[in-house]
C-alpha positions as CSV (number, residue, x, y, z in Angstrom):
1,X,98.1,88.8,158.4
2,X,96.5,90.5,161.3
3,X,96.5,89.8,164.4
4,X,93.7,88.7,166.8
5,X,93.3,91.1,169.6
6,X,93.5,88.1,172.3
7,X,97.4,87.6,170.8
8,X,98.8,91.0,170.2
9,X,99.9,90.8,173.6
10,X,101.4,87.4,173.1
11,X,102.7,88.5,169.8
12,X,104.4,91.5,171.5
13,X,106.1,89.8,173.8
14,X,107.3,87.3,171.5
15,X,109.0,89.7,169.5
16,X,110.5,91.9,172.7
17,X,112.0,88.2,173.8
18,X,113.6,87.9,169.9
19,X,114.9,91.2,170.0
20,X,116.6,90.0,172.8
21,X,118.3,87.4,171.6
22,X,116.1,84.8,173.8
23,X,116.1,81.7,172.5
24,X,112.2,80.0,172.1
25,X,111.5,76.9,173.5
26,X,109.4,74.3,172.4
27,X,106.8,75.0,174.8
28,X,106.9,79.2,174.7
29,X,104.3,80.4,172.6
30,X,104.8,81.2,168.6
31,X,102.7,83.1,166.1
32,X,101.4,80.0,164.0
33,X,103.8,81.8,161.1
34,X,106.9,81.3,162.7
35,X,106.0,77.7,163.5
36,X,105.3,76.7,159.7
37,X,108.5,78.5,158.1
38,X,110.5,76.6,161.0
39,X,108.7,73.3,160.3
40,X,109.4,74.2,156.5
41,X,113.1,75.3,157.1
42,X,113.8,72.4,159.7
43,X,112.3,69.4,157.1
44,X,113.8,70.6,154.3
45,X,117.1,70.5,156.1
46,X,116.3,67.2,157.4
47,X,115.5,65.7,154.0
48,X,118.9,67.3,152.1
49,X,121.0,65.4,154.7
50,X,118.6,61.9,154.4
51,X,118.9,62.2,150.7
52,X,122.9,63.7,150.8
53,X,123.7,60.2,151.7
54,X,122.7,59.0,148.2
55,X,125.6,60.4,145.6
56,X,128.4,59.2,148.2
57,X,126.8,55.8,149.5
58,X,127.5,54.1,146.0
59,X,131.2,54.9,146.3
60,X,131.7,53.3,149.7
61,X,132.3,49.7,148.2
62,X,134.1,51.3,145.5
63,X,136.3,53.8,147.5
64,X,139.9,53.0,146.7
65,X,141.7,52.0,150.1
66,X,140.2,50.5,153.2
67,X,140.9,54.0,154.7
68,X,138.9,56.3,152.3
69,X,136.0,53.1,152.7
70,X,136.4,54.1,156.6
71,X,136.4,57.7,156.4
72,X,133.4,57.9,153.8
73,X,131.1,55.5,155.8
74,X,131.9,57.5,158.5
75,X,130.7,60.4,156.9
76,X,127.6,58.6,155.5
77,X,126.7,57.5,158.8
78,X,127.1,60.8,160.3
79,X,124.5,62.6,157.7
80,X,121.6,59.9,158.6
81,X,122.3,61.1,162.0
82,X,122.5,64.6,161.0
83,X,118.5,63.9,159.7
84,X,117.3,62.3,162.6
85,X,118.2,65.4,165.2
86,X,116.6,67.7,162.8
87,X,113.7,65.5,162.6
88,X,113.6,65.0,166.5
89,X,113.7,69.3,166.1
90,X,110.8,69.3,164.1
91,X,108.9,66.9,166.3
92,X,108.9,69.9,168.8
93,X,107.1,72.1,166.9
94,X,103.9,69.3,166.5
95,X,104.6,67.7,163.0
96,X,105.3,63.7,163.2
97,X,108.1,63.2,161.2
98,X,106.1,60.1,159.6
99,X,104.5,63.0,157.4
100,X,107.3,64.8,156.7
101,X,108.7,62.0,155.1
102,X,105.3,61.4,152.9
103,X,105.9,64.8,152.0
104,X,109.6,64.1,150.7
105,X,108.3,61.2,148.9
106,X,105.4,62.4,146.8
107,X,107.3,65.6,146.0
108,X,105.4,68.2,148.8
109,X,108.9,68.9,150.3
110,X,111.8,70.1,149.1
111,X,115.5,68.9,149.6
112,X,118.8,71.2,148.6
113,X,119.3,70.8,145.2
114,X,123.2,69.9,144.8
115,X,122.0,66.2,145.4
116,X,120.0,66.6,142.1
117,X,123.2,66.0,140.6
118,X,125.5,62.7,139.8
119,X,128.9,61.8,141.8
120,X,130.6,60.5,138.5
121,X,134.0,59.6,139.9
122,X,135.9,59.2,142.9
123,X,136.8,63.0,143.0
124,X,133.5,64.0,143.2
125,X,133.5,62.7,146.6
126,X,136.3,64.9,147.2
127,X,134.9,67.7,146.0
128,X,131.4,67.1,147.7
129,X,133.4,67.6,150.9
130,X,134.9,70.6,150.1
131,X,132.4,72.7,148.2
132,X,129.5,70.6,149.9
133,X,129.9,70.5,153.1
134,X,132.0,73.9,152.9
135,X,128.6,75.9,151.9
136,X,126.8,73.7,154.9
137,X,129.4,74.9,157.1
138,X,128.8,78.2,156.0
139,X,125.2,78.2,156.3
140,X,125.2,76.3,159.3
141,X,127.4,77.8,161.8
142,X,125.0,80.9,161.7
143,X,122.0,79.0,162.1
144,X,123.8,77.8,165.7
145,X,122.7,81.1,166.7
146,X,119.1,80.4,165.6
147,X,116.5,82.0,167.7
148,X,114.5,78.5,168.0
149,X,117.0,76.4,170.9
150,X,116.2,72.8,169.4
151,X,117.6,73.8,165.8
152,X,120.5,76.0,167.0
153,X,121.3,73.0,169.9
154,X,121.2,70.4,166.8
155,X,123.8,72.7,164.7
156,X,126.5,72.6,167.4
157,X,127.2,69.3,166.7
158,X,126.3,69.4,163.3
159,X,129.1,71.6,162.7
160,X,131.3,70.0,164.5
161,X,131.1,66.9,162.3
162,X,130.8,68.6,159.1
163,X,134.2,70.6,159.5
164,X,135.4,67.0,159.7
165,X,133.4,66.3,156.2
166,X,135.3,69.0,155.1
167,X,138.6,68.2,155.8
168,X,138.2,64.5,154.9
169,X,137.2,65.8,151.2
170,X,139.3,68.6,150.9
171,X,142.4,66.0,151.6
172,X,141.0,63.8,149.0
173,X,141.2,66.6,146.5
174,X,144.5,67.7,147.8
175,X,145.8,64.4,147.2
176,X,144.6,63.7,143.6
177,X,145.6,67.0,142.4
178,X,149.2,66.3,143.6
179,X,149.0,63.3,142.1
180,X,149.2,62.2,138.3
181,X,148.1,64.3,135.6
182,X,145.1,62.6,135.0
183,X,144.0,62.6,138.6
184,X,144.7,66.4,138.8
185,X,141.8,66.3,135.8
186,X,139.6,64.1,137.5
187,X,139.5,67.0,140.5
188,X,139.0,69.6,137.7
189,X,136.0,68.3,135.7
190,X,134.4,67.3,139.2
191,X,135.0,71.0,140.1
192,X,134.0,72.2,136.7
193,X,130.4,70.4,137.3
194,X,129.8,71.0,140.9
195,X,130.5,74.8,141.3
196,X,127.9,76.7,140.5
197,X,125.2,74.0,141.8
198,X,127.2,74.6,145.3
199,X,126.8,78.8,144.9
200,X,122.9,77.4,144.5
201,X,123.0,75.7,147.8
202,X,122.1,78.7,149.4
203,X,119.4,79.8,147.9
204,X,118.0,82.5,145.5
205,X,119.4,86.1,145.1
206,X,117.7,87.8,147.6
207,X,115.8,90.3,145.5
208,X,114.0,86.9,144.7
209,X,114.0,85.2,147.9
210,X,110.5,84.9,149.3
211,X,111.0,83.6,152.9
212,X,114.5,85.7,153.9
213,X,112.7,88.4,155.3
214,X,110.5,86.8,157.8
215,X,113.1,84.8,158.9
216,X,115.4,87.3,159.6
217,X,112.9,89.2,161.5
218,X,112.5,86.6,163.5
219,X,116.4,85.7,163.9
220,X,116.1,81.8,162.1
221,X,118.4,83.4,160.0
222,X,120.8,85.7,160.4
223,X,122.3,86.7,157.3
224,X,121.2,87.0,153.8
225,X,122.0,84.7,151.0
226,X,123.8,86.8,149.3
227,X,126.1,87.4,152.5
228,X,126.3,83.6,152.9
229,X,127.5,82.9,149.1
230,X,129.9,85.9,149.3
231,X,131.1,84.4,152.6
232,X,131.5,80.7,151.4
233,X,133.3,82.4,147.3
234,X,135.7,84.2,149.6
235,X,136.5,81.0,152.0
236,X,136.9,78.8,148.9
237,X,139.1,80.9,145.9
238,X,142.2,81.0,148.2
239,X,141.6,76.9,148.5
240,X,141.3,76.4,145.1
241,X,144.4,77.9,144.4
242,X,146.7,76.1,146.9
243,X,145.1,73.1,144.9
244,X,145.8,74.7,142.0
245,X,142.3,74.3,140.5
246,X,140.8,76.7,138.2
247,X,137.4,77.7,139.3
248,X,135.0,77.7,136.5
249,X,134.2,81.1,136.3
250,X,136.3,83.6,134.0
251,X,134.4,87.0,135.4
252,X,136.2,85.8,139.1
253,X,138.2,88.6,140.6
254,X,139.5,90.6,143.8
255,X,138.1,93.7,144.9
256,X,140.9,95.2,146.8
257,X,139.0,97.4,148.1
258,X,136.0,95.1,149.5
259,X,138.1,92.5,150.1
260,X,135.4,90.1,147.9
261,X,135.9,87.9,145.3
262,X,133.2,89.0,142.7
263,X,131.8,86.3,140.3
264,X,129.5,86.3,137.5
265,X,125.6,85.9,136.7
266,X,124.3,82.6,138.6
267,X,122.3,80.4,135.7
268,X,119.0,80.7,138.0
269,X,117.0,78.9,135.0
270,X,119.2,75.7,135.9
271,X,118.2,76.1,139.5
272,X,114.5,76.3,138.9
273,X,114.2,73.6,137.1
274,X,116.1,71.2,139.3
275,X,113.6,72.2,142.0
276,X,110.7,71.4,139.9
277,X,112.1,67.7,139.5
278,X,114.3,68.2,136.4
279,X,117.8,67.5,137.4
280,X,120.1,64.9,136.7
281,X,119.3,62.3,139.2
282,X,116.1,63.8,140.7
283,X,113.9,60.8,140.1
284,X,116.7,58.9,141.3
285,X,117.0,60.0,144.1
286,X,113.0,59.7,145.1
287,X,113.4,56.0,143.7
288,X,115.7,55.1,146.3
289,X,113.9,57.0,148.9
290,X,110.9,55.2,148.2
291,X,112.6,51.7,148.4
292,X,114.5,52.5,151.4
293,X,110.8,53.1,152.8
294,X,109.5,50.4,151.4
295,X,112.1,48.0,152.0
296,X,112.0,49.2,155.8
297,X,108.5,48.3,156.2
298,X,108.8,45.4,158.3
299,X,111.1,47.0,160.9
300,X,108.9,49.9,161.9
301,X,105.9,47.3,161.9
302,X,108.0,45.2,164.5
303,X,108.9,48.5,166.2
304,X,105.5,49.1,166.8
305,X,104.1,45.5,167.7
306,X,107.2,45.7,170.3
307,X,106.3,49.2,171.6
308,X,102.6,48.0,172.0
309,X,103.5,44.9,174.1
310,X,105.6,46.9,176.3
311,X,103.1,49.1,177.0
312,X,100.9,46.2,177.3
313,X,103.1,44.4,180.4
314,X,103.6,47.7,182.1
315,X,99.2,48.3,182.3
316,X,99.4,44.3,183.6
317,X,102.0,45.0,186.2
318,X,100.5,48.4,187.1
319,X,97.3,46.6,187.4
């Protein structure tokens, strides 16, 4: 879109300070553009780690030792907190996250579409962690270099907590596929069922990819998708086979001379259409967002009855 002449300057500058590597500030000025993919970018991330909580909250009361109940409420915990600093981020930009959250629920905004899909045993849990939270990692760590400071301040500790997801579920699959024969299946059908929805988790190819460009122009991003999904295939293979899982991919092999693991053709169709609301556990998911905000009701109308007499005694006392 062009440019008004009373911006260019503004504009200029902008992009000199990105070029940089000058991290913008909530109050530095922003080509409208950059604010709206950020606010995009920033809820959507938001909303995957609000509704990420869903497919491994119903196995906390169902976890099989006090310590794995611990660990995974832990966890839990630590992905609603995850949502609220990425919400606080997008408060900076001017959007209340009240909205953002009518958007998630009548179906305006998107979430990451891995938690479209059912955590059918207690390996799934396992293998959330480590494929899950592995392509997070992935993702994440470069968006710590983000060229807006409130997102790349939130990732920091993001990170930090979800290299402990990690570990937590990649010990959980370690131990079951060690374990009996039938627990060393339960880690392969949970891997069978969840790894090609994580290679979705970062996004389309990037022929096909409609807002990679302009946000790696402007630094949000710093590598492609395709360089993400390359990275997180070649972290993951050399796991999979000290747990001696198969990965369910039969064109997977070395390049010796890249140094890659190549895989085969990504079933994009499947992707689509568990974006447009057509996954597993899609409405589910909503369902339970919706009654979590319905339920809450009644706290954010004390909240706000408590917030307004405060402010009421402080006028008094002032006055």
């Amino acid at each position: 879109m062009p440019v008004p002449p009373d911006e260019s300057a503004l504009l200029a500058d902008f992009e000199a300070r990105i070029a940089a590597g000058e991290s913008i500030e909530p109050k530095d000025w922003m080509p409208e553009r950059y604010r709206k993919q950020l606010t995009r970018m920033m809820s959507q991330h938001a909303h995957s780690e609000i509704v990420g909580m869903l497919p491994e909250g119903n196995w906390i009361t169902r976890a099989p030792s006090l310590r794995r109940k611990l660990s995974l409420l832990a966890k839990v915990q630590d992905e609603a907190g995850h949502g609220l600093y990425i919400y606080c981020g997008t408060e900076t930009l001017g959007v209340d996250r009240h909205e953002l959250n009518a958007q998630l629920l009548d179906g305006r905004a998107k979430y990451s579409s891995i938690f479209n899909y059912p955590t059918l045993t207690w390996a799934d849990v396992g293998v959330v962690g480590w494929l899950v939270d592995g392509a997070a990692i992935v993702n994440q760590t470069v968006l710590a270099k983000a060229s807006y400071g409130p997102y790349a301040r939130a990732m920091v500790r993001i990170c930090k907590e979800e290299n402990f997801h990690k570990r937590q579920g990649y010990e959980v699959c370690m131990v079951l596929a060690k374990g009996t024969p039938e627990q060393k299946a339960m880690v392969q059908d949970a891997v069978n069922r969840l790894w090609w929805p994580s290679l979705m988790m970062f996004g389309p190819s990037d022929t096909n990819s409609p807002n990679s460009a302009e946000l790696l122009k402007w630094r949000v991003k710093r590598k492609t998708n395709d360089e993400l999904r390359q990275r997180f295939i070649n972290l993951t293979v050399p796991q999979a086979i000290a747990l001696g899982i198969t990965l369910p991919d039969p064109d997977l092999k070395l390049n010796e001379e890249t140094g890659n693991w190549e895989f085969g053709e990504i079933d994009w169709s499947e992707f689509h259409a568990v974006l447009k609301g057509e996954g597993p556990c899609n409405h589910e998911r909503i369902a339970a967002r919706q009654k979590a905000h319905d339920d809450g009701a009644w706290v954010r109308a004390a909240a706000t009855a408590y917030a307004e007499k405060q402010q009421a005694r402080k006028s008094t006392v002032a006055a």
